[in-house]
C-alpha positions as CSV (number, residue, x, y, z in Angstrom):
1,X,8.6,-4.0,-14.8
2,X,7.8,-7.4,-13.1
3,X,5.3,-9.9,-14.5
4,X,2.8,-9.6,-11.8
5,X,2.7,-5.9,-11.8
6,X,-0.5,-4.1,-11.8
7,X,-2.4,-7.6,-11.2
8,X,-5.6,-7.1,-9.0
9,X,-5.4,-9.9,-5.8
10,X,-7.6,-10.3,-2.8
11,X,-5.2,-10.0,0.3
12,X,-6.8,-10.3,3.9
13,X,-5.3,-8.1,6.8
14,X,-7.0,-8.3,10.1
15,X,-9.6,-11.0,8.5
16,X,-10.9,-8.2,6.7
17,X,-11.0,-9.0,2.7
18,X,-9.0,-6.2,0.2
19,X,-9.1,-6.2,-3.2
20,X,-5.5,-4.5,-4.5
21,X,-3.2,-3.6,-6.7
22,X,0.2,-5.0,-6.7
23,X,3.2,-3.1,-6.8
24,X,6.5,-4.5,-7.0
25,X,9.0,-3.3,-9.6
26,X,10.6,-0.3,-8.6
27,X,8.7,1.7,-11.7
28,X,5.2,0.3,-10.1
29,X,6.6,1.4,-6.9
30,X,7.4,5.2,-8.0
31,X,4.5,5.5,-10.5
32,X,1.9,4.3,-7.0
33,X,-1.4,5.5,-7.5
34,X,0.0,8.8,-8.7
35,X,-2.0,10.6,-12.0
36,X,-5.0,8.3,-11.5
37,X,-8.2,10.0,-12.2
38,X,-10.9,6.9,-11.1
39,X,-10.7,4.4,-8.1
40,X,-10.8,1.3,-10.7
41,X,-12.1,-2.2,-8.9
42,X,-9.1,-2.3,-6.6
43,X,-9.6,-0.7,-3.1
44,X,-5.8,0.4,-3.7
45,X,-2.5,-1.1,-3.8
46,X,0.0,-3.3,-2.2
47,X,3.7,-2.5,-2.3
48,X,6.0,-5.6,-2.0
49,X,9.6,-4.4,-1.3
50,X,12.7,-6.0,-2.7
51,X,14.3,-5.6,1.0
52,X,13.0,-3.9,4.1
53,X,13.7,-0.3,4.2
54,X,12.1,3.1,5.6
55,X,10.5,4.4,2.7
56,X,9.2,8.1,2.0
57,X,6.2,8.6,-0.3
58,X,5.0,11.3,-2.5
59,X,1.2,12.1,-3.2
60,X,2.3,15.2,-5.7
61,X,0.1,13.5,-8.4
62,X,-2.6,12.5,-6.7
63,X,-6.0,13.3,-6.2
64,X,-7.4,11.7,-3.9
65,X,-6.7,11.4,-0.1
66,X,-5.2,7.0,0.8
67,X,-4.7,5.7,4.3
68,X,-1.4,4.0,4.3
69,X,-0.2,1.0,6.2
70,X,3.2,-0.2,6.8
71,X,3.6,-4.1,7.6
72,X,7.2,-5.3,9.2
73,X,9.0,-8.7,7.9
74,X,6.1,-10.9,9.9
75,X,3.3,-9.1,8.0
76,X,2.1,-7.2,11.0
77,X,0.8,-3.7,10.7
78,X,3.2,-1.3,12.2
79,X,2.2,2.1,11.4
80,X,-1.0,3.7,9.8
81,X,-1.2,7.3,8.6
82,X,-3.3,9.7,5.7
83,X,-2.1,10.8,3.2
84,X,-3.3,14.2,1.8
85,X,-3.6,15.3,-1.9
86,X,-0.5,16.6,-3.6
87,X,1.4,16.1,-0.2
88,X,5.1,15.2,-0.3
89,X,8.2,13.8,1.3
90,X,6.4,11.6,3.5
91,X,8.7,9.5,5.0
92,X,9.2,6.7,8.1
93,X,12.0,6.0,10.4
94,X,10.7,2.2,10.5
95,X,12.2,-0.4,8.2
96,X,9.1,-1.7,6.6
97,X,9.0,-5.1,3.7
98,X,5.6,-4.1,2.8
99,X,3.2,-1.1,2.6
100,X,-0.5,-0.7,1.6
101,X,-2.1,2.2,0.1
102,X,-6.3,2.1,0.4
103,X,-8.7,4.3,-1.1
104,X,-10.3,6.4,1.4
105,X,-13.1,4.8,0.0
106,X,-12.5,1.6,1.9
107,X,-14.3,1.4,5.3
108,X,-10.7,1.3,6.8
109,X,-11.1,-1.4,10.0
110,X,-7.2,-1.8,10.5
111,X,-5.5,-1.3,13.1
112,X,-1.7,-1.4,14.3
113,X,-0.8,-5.4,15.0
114,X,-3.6,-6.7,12.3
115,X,-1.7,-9.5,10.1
116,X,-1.8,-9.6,6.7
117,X,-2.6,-12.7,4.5
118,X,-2.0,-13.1,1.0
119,X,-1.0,-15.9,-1.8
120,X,2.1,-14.9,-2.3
121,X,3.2,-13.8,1.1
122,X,1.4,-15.7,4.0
């Protein structure tokens, strides 16, 4: 586990304020959002990779429905797509160095290109 897993920071992508999660230990990363039964005060959560790569994601224990956004190396949205309940083998052909899961919960204003902003990234 890394230090600064699970700590709740406000990142900005698009100029549009998010409160999330981080993820970036490779057990933070597999665990997600999975097996939660209550949103919590984050909208959802940020996953900081180790190294760009095109990643796959599960939703096989989880309940609720996320919006997921992949950002390339320059912290530029790339792709957007929902993610369903108990839904699995999700997986992109892009390398991406970042990805953010939201709650669908969060009035989701983000669109392909937005940049992202955050303390320990931009």
């Amino acid at each position: 586990m890394h230090e600064l897993d699970n700590k709740l920071v406000t990142i900005s992508v698009g100029g549009k304020s998010v409160l999330v999660e981080l993820a970036l230990s490779p057990q933070a990363q597999t665990r997600g959002l999975g097996g939660r039964t209550t949103y919590g005060k984050a909208d959802g959560m940020l996953f900081v990779f180790e190294k760009p790569f095109a990643p796959c994601f599960t939703m096989k224990d989880t309940e609720q429905p996320l919006k997921l956004f992949l950002f390339n190396e320059l912290g530029q949205v790339m792709d957007q797509r929902q993610l369903f309940p108990r839904e699995t083998g999700v997986c992109f052909e892009q390398k991406a160095s970042l990805a953010l899961e939201l709650y669908t919960k969060y009035p989701h204003q983000i669109h392909v290109g937005d940049q992202l902003k955050m303390p320990l990234y931009r």
